[in-house]
N, C-alpha and C positions, 0 to 999 in steps of 0.2 A: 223719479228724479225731479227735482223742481226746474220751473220752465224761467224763462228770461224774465218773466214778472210778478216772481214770487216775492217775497221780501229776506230780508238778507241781515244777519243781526250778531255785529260785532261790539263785546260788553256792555257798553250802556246803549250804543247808536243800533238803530235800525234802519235799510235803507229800505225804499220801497220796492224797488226791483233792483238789478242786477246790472243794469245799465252807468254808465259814467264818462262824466266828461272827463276827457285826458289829460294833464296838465300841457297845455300848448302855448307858447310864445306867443305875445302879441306886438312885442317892440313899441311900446305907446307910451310907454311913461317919461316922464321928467322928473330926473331924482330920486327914481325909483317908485313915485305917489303912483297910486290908483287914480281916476278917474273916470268920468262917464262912461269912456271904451268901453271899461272894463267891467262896470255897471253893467251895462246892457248888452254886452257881449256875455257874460258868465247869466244874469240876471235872465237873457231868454232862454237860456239852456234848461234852467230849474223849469221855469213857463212851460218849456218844451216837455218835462214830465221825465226827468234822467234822476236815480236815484242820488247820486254822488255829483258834486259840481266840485271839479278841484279847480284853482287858481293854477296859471300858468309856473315856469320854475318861478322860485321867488329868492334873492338874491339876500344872504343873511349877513353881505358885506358888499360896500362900491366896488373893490376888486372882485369880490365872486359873480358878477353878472356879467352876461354871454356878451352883450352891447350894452351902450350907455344909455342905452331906451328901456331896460330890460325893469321889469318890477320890481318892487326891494322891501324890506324888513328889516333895515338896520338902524332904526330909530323911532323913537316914540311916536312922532310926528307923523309917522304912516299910518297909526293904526284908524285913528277914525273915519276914514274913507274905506279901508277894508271892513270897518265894522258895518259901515250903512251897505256894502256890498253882501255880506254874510247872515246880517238880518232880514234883506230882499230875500235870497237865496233858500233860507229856513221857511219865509211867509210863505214860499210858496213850492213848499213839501219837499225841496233838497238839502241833504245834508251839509253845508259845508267843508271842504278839504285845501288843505294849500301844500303843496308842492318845496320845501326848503331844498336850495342848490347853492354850489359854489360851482365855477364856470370852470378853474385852475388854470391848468394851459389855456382852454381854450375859450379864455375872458378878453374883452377890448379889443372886438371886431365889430364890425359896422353890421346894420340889420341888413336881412338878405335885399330887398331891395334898395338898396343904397351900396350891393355889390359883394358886402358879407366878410369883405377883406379884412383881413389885420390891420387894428391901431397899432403905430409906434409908440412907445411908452413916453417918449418926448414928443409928439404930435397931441392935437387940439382932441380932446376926448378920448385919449387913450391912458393908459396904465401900464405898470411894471405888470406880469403875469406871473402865476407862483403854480409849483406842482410838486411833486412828491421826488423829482428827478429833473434835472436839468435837458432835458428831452424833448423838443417840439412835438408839436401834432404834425406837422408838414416841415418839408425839406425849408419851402420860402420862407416860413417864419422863424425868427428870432428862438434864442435859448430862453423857459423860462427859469425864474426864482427857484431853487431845490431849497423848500422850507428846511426851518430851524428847528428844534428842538420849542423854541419861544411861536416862533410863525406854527407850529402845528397847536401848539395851546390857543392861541389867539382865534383860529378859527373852529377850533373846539367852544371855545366861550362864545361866540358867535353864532355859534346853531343853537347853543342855551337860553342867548340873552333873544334871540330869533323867537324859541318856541313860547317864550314868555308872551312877546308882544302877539303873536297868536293865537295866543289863549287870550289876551286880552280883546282881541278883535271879533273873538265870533266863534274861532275854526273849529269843530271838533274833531276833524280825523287830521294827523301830519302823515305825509311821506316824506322819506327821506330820499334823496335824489343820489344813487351809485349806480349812474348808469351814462351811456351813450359818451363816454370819454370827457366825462368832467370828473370833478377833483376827486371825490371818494372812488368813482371806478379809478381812475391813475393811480391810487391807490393798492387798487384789488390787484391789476393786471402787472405779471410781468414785464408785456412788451413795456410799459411806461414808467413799473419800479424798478427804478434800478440801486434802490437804498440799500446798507449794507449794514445797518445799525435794526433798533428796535421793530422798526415798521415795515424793511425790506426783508427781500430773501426766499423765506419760507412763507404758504398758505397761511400758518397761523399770525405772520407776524404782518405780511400784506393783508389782514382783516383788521387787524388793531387799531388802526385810523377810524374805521367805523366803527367798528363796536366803545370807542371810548366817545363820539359823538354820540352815538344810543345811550350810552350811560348819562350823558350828561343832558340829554334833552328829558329824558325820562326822571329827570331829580327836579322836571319842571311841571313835565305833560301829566296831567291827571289819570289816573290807574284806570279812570273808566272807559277813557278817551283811545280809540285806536289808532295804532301806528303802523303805518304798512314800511317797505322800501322796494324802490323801484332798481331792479338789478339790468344790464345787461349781463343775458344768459350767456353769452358768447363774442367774442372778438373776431368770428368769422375768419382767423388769422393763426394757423400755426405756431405754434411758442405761446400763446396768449390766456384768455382766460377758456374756460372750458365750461358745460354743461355739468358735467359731476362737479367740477368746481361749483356752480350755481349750487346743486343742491346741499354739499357740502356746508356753502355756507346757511344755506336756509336752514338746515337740520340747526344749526351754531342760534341764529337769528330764532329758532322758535322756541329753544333754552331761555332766551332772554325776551322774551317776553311781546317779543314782534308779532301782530297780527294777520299778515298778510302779505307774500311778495309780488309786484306787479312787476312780469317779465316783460320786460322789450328784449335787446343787443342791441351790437355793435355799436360806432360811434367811436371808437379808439384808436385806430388808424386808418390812415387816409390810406383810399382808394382799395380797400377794402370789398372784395367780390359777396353781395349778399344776394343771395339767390332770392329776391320778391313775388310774390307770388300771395293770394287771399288768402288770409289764417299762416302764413309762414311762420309767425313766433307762436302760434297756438299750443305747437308739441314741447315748446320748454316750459310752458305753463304747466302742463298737461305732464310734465317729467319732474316738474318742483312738485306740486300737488300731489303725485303718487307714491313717490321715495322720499321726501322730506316731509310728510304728513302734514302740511301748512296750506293754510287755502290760498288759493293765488287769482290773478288777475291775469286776463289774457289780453293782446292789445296788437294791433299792425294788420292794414288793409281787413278790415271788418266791416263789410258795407253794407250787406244785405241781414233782414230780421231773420229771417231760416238760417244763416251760417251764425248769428249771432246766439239764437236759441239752441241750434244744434251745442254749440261748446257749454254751455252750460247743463244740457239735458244730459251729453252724455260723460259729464264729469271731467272736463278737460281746463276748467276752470270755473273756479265762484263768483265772478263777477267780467264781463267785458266793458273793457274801455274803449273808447269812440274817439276818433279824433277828428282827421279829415272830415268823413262823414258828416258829425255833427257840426262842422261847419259850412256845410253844402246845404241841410238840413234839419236847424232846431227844434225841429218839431219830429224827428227819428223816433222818441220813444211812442209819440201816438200812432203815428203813420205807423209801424212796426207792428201794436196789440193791435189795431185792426185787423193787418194783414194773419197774424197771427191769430185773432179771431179771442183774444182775450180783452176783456173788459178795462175799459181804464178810465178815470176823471176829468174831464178836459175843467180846465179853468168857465168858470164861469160866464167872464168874459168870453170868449169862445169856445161857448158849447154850440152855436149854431151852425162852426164848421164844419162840426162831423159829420 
């Protein structure tokens, strides 16, 4: 079986090991622009020798972002600072990947250190919040927006006119962001559909939000170019979504042409019991990859290179994702082949370290 530093090779892209920065929040932007942050936040990770560098979520409209710090994609004027960010990232042997999201409910909250709370839509840096159901995340917040018929196209053209400027910045891989209780999982899940028209109701009709985003980003993304989507596997939550649900739709998603699912959950209602625990999401990876025949991503408390190699030696996923971690540690993928006892390239610059 291949080990954690083998190379890994999705239609045109190659990565060099199996390793990946996770898309993670960094609340640093102004107007959604990239900046130094985010340079050299993303820019040491490639350094650090991670085959995939993804960009945190990326917001493909001002109401889709989690905060009004959050990064963004919804206009021209972004893309040249993600370009110099994804040229660094390539120079120096990572793939590029960005992460597209819309927040839905749970858009126009303050970043966690500043308290994390809910903006009011009439308060200074807030917004009206829109979802698939007039249904909070939580009891204290506010009803949001139950899109229209119009608001569901608009934010269809939006992950469109998104993947365009994507392409024009660098990125070669997209994910799609249906997970952790933003707009496309409210979506998926009953606890948060409550629509009674095309998109509610039944499994195939709570998928048709995504899958006509899929359709319409892919009339942009180039065939060579891989697209994963990031699902949560589960709502941890009675009534909600489910694991055969995941693979159900994974089986749907590899008809149409998706490369890759990166499992997480939860994230859909509050206060939600998730048993944590090293590798806890590892076996819904390890349940898409075996019954939906799609190579998946594995991702949540993964700290150590032995449990990180172990998931990929013994097939329980194609690729892990790093998150905390590599932010404790940039330098995870070297530190990791030595202890692992495999060969790897240190930058030039710091080849003295080893």
């Amino acid at each position: 079986m291949p080990t954690l530093f083998s190379p890994f090779a999705i239609r045109s892209v190659t990565f060099k090991n199996r390793i990946v920065v996770s898309p993670m929040c960094q609340y640093s932007s102004v107007d959604g622009f990239a900046n130094d942050w985010h340079l050299v936040h993303l820019g040491s990770r490639a350094v650090g020798g991670a085959g995939l560098v993804f960009s945190e979520a990326t917001a493909v409209s001002p109401e889709g972002r989690i905060s009004p710090d959050d990064l963004g994609i919804w206009k021209d004027e972004h893309i040249p600072f993600l370009k110099r960010i994804t040229s660094f990232l390539e120079a120096h042997g990572a793939v590029p990947g960005i992460q597209l999201a819309h927040a839905g409910r749970k858009a126009s909250h303050n970043r966690p250190w500043d308290g994390g709370k809910f903006i009011a839509p009439d308060a200074e840096r807030g917004w009206q919040t829109v979802a698939p159901s007039p249904v909070p995340f939580a009891d204290v917040e506010p009803k949001p927006l139950e899109l229209t018929q119009e608001g569901i196209e608009k934010v269809i053209a939006d992950f469109g006119t998104a993947t365009r400027r994507a392409l024009e910045a660098g990125f070669k891989v997209i994910e799609l962001h249906a997970a952790h209780g933003y707009l496309i999982h409210e979506f998926l899940s009953p606890i948060s559909n409550r629509r009674t028209d095309q998109y509610g109701g039944s499994f195939e009709n709570r998928i048709r939000f995504l899958l006509e985003i899929l359709g319409r980003v892919q009339q942009v993304w180039p065939p060579e170019n891989p697209i994963f989507v990031r699902i949560s596997a589960t709502d941890w939550t009675e009534g909600g979504w489910t694991p055969d649900d995941a693979v159900a739709l994974a089986r749907i998603l590899k008809t149409k042409d998706v490369d890759l699912i990166d499992c997480s959950s939860g994230g859909n209602v509050a206060g939600a019991k998730i048993p944590l625990s090293p590798g806890y999401q590892v076996p819904f990876a390890e349940k898409v990859r075996k019954e939906a025949g799609i190579p998946t991503g594995a991702v949540g408390l993964i700290t150590t290179p032995e449990h990180a190699n172990e998931i990929v030696v013994n097939g329980q996923a194609d690729l892990v994702l790093l998150a905390r971690e590599l932010l404790r540690d940039p330098y995870f993928p070297f530190h990791a082949a030595k202890k692992l006892g495999e060969e790897t390239e240190w930058p030039s610059q710091y080849v003295r370290a080893k």
